[in-house]
C-alpha positions in Angstrom: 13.6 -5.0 -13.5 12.6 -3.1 -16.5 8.5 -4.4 -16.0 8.5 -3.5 -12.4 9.4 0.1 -13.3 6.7 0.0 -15.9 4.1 -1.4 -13.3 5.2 1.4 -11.1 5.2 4.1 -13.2 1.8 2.9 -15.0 0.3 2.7 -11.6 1.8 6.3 -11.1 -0.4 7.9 -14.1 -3.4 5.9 -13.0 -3.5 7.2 -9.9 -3.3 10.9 -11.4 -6.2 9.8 -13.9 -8.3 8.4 -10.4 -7.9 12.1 -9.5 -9.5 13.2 -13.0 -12.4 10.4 -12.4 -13.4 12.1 -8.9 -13.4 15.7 -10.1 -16.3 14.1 -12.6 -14.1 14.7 -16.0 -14.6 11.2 -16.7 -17.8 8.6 -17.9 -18.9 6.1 -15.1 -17.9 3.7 -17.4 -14.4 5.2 -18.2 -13.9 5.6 -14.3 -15.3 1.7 -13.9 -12.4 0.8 -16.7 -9.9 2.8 -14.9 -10.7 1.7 -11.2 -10.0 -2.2 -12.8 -7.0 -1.6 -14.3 -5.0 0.5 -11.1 -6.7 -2.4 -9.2 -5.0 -4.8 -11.3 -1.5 -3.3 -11.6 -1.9 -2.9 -7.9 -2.3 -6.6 -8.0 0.5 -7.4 -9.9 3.0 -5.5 -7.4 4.5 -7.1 -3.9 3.2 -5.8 -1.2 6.3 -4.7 0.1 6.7 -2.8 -3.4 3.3 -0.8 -2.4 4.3 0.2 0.8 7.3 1.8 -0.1 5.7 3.3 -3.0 3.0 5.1 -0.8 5.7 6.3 1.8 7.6 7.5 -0.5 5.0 9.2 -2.1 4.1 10.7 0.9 7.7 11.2 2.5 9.7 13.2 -0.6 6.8 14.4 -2.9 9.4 16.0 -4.8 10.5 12.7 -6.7 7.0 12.3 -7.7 7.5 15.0 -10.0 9.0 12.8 -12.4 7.4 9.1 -12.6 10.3 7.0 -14.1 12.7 8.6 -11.1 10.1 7.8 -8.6 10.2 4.5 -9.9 13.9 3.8 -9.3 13.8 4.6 -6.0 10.7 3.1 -4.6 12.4 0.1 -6.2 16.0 0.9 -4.3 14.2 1.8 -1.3 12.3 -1.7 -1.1 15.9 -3.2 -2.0 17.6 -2.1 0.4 15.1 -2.3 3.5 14.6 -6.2 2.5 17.2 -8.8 4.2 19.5 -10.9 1.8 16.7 -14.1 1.8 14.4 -11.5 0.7 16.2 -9.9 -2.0 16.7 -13.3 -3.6 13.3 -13.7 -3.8 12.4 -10.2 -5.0 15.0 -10.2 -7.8 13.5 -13.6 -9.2 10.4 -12.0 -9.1 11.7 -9.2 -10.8 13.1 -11.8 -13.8 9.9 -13.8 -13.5 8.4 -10.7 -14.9 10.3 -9.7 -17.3 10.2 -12.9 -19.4 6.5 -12.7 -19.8 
């Protein structure tokens, strides 16, 4: 569970550091570095992880204020919306991760 949370709260402060890359703050080559890694953490996440993440981020933009919180509940939000089949598989993915 713990690595999810990190993938979702790293993919939080790249997407605030994509915002620093289009007002021109950064090198094209610092923006090139920082466009491949949000694309892989984006990668890394279920889908289903994603779309919660960007509703939520669009629904309550007052949890966004604090990335870690966020985190939690995208992750209880994606829990609870899955059926019990599904949240099998999404908590072995969730211990998949965190034994690498």
């Amino acid at each position: 569970m713990k690595p999810m949370l990190d993938l979702l709260t790293t993919l939080y402060h790249l997407e605030g550091l994509e915002e620093v890359a289009y007002q021109g703050q950064l090198t094209p080559k610092e923006t090139a570095a920082l466009r491949t890694r949000l694309a892989l953490v984006k990668d890394t996440i279920p889908t289903s992880v994603l779309r919660h993440y960007a509703a939520l981020k669009r629904k309550e933009p007052e949890l966004a204020e604090c990335p870690e919180l966020f985190a939690m509940a995208v992750l209880l939000s994606v829990y609870r919306a899955l059926p019990p089949r599904k949240r099998r598989k999404l908590r072995s993915f969730f211990d998949l991760a965190g034994r690498h």
